[in-house]
C-alpha positions in Angstrom: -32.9 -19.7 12.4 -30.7 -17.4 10.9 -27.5 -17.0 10.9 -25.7 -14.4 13.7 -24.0 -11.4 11.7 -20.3 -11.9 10.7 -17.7 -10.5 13.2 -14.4 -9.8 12.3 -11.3 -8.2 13.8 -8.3 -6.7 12.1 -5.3 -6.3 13.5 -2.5 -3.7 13.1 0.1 -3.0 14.8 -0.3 1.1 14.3 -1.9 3.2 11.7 1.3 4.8 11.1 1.4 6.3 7.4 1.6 3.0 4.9 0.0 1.7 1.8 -0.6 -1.6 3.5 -2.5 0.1 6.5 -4.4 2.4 4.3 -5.7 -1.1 2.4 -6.8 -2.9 5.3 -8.9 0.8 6.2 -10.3 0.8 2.6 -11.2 -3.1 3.8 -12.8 -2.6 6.8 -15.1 0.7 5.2 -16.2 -1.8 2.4 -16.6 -5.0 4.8 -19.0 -2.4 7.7 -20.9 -1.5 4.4 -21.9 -4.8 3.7 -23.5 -5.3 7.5 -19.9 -7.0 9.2 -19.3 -6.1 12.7 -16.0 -5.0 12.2 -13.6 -4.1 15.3 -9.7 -2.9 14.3 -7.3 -3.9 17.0 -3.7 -1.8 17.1 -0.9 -2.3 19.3 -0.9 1.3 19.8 -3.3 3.7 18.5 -0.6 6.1 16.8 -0.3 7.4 13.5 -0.8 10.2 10.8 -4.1 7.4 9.4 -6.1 7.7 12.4 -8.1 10.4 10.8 -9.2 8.0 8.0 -10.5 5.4 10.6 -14.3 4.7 9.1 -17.2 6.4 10.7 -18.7 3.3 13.1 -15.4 1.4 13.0 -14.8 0.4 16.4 -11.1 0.6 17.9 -9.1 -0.9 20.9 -5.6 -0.4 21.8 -3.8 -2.9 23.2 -1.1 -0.1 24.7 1.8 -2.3 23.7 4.7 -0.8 22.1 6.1 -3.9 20.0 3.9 -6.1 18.3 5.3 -9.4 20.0 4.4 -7.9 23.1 0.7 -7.8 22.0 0.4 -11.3 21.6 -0.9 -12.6 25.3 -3.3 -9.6 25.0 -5.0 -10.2 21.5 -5.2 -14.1 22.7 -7.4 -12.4 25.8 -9.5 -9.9 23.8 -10.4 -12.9 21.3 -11.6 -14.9 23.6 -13.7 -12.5 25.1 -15.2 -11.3 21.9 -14.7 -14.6 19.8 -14.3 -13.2 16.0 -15.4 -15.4 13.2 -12.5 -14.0 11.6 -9.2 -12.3 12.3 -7.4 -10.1 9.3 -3.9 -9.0 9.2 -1.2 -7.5 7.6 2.3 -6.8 7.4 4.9 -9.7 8.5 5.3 -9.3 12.0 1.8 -8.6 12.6 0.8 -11.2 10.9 2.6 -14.3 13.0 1.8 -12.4 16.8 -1.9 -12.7 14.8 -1.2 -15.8 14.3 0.3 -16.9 17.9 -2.5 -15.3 19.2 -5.3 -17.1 18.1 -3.5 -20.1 18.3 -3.5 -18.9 22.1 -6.6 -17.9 21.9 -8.0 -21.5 21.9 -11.1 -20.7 20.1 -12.0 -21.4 16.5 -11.0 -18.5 14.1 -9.9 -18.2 10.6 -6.9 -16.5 10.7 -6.7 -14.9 7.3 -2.8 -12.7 6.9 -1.7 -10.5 4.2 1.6 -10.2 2.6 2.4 -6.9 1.1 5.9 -7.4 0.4 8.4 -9.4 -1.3 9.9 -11.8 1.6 13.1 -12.7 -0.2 13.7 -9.8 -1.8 12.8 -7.0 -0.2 16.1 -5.6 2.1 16.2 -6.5 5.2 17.0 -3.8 7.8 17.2 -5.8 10.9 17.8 -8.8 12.7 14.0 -9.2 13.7 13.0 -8.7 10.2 15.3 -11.5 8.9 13.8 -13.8 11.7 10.1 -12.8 10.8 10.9 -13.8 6.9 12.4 -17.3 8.8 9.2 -18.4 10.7 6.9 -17.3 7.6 7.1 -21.9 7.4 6.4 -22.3 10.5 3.6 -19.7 11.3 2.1 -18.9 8.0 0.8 -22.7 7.2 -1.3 -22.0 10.4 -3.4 -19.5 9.0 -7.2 -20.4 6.8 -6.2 -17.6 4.1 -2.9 -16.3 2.9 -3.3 -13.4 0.5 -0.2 -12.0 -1.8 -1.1 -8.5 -3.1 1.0 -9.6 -6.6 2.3 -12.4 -8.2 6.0 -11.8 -7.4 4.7 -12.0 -3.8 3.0 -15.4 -4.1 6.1 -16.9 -6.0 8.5 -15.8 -3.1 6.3 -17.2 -0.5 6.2 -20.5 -2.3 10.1 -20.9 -2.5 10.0 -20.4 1.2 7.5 -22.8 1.6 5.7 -25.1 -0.8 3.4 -26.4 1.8 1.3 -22.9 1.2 -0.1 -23.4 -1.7 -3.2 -24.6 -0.6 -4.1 -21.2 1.5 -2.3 -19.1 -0.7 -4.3 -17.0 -3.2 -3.6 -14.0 -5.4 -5.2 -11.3 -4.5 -5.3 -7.3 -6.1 -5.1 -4.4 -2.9 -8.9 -2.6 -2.1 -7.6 0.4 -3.6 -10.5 2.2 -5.4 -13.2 3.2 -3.6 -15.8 6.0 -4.4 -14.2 7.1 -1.3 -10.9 7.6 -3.0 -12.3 9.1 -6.1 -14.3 11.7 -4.9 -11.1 12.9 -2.8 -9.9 13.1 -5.7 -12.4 15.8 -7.2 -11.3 18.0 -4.1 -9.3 21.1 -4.3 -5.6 21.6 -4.4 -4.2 24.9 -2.1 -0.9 25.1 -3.9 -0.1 27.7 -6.5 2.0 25.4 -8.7 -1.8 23.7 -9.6 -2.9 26.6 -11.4 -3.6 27.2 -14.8 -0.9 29.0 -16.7 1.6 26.6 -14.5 4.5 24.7 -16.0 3.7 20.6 -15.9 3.9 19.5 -12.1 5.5 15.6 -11.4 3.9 13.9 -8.5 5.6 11.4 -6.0 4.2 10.1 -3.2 6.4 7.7 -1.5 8.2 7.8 2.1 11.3 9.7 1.6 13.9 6.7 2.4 16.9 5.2 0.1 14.3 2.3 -0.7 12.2 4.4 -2.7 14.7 5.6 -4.8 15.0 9.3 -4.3 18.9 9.7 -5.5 17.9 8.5 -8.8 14.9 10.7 -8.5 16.4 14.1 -8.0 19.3 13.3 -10.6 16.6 12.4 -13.2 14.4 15.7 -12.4 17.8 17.8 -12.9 18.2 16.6 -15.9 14.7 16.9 -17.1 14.9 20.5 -15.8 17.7 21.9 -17.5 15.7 21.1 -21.3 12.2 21.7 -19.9 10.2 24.2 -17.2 8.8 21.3 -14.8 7.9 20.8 -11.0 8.2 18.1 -8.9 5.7 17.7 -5.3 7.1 15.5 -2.7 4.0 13.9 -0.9 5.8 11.9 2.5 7.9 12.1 4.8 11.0 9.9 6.0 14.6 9.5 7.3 15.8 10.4 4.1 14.4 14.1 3.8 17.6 15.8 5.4 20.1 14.2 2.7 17.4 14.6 -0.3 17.0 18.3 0.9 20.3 18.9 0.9 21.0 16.8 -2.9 18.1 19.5 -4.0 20.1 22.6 -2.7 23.3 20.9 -4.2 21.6 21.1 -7.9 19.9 24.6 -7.1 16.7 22.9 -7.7 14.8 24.8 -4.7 12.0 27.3 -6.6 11.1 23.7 -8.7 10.9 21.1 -6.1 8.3 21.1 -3.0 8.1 18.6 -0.1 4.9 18.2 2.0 5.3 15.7 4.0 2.4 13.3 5.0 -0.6 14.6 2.9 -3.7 12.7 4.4 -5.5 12.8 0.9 -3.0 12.9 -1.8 -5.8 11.9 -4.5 -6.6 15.7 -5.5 -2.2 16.1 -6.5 -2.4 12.9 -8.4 -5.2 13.3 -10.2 -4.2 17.3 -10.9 -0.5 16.0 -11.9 0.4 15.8 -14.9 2.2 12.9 -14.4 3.2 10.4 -11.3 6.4 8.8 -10.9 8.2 6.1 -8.3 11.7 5.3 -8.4 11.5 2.6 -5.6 14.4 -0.3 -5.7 11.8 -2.6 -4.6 8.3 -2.7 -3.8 5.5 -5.6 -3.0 2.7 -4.0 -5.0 2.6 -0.2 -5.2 -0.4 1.3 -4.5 0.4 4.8 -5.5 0.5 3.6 -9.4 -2.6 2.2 -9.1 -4.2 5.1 -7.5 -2.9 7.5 -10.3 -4.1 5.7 -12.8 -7.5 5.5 -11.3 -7.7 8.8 -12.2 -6.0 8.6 -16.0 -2.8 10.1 -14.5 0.5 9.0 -16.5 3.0 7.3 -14.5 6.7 6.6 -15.1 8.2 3.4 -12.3 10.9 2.0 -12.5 10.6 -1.8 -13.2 11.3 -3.4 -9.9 11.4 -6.4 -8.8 8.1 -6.8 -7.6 4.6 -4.8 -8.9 4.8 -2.1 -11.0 5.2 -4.5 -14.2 2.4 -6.2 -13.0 0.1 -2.9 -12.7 1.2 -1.5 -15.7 1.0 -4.7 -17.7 4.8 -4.9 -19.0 4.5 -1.0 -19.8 1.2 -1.2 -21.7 -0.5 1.2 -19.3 2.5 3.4 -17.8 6.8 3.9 -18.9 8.8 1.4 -16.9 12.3 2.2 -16.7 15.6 0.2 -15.2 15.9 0.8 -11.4 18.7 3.2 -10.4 18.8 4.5 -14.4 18.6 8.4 -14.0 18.8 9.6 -17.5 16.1 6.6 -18.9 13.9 8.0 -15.9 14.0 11.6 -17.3 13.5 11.0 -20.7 10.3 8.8 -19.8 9.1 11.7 -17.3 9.6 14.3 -20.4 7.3 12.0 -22.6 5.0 11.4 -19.7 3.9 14.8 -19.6 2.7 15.3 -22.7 0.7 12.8 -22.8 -3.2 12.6 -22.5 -5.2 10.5 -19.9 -5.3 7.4 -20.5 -8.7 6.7 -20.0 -8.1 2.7 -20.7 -6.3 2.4 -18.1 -8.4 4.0 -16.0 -11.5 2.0 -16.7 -8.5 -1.2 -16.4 -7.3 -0.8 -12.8 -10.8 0.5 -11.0 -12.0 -2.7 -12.3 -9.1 -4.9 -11.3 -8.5 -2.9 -8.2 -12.1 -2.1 -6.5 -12.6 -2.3 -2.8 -15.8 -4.3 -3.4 -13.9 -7.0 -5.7 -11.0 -7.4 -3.4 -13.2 -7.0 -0.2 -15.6 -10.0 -1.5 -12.1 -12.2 -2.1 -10.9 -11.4 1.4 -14.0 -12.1 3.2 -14.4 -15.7 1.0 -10.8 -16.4 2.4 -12.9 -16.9 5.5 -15.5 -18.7 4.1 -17.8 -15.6 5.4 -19.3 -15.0 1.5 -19.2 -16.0 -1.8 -16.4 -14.3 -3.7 -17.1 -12.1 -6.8 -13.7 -12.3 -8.5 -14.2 -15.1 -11.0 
């Protein structure tokens, strides 16, 4: 007799712009072509990523407005549908996830995802410092415990030794042939023109975590020795006071913010170069997504990813965090340079939706994984 196909459910608590929520999209597209039944649960369907929700991917809203109040009502839709597996990501998510099934009482393989550094990273409220407290108590609950980067996996295990033996490694779905056609799509801005000066790419949310005072000082000094641009793809709480730093420096005619750009593949792969400033990251997506495309990048060297993507500098310029004149100078190398085709051919191996998708699903014992 064979066996029924696979079901899984993954849970988010909104498709609110995010490189974590954009992954576990890029999973579920990879995981329905393989045959999966696969259903995504939000707390509340919201957010600027609903309109890269797979074709076929089924989606219920739980009409809750904080994650812990979803709980009782994920513990009633799985046992109703009864999931082999359930997927998660992002901390809070993760333990209701967690409580859930545990509610649930059914058997499922809880299988979370950490995308950030849970020691490190800052922590802007009281329900965030509580969520990195119960990571011992919650976590060791779960079949499969995935750390998008080393520096994730070693934080996790100070917290908690007793993790080891779900806790696995595991690079982000980032490349798909989804992404890299995108990429082969037109840019409508005149600054990607020929003729041009060199245009500088950064896609990050536009808060003090990512770095944007050292950004804009860097990009001034870059600007008064050479004609550049600089393209702002995101949007945060921080775009007022960056605005206004921009008009301070009479940068205005040089630097351009978008906002949320649903596919920001065709600027990085046009750019001629790519650049985060974060303080702190868990695994940056956006580096690896630029040099998918041979795109140079300049990052600062954080505590947390972009070491580990560029291979201590081998494949991109790391720089000091909150160092604005060692950014510039590595931005003003960075675009002369050629594609680096290496590392191109490097992180669409190391970083393919069907790699990381056949790890994920083998966290749930629902195939055989393909990443040895």
């Amino acid at each position: 007799m064979e066996s029924p196909t696979p079901r899984i459910i993954v849970f988010l608590s909104s498709l609110r712009t995010g490189g974590a929520e954009r992954a576990m999209l890029t999973f579920c597209a990879e995981a329905l072509r393989r045959g999966i039944r696969v259903e995504l649960v939000l707390c509340k369907e919201e957010g600027q990523l609903q309109e890269l929700i797979p074709p076929g991917l089924s989606v219920v809203n739980l009409g809750c407005n904080r994650t812990g109040y979803a709980i009782l009502k994920l513990a009633r839709h799985l046992r109703i549908t009864r999931p082999h597996a359930l997927y998660t990501t992002v901390r809070n998510a993760n333990i209701a996830a967690i409580c859930a099934a545990k509610l649930s009482g059914i058997n499922i393989s809880v299988v979370v995802r950490e995308s950030s550094t849970p020691l490190s990273s800052p922590k802007k409220s009281l329900l965030q410092t509580l969520s990195t407290q119960l990571i011992p108590f919650t976590y060791r609950h779960a079949r499969g415990i995935i750390a998008v980067s080393d520096a994730v996996a070693c934080e996790l295990l100070t917290i908690s030794r007793g993790l080891r033996r779900q806790l696995k490694v595991i690079p982000t779905p980032v490349i798909s042939s989804e992404m890299l056609a995108q990429g082969d799509l037109p840019v409508n801005h005149p600054w990607f023109t020929r003729g041009q000066p060199p245009v500088i790419v950064c896609a990050a949310r536009v808060e003090p975590l990512k770095g944007f005072d050292t950004l804009i000082s860097a990009f001034h000094q870059l600007r008064q020795r050479t004609e550049v641009k600089l393209v702002v793809l995101g949007d945060g709480s921080y775009r007022a006071e960056v605005t206004r730093r921009v008009t301070e420096l009479r940068l205005e005619s040089d630097v351009d913010f978008l906002g949320f750009v649903a596919n920001p593949f065709p600027y990085m792969k046009q750019a001629r170069a790519l650049v985060l400033a974060s303080e702190n990251e868990g695994l940056p997506n956006v580096l690896i997504q630029a040099l998918a495309f041979g795109t140079p990048v300049v990052s600062t060297n954080c505590s947390s990813g972009p070491a580990e993507i560029l291979c201590d500098g081998k494949y991109g310029h790391l720089v000091p965090v909150g160092d604005a004149s060692a950014l510039a100078l590595a931005l003003g190398e960075a675009i002369r340079e050629p594609r680096d085709i290496e590392a191109q051919r490097y992180v669409q191996a190391k970083y393919s939706s069907v790699r990381a998708t056949a790890a994920y699903l083998d966290l749930a014992g629902l195939c055989e994984s393909t990443t040895q």
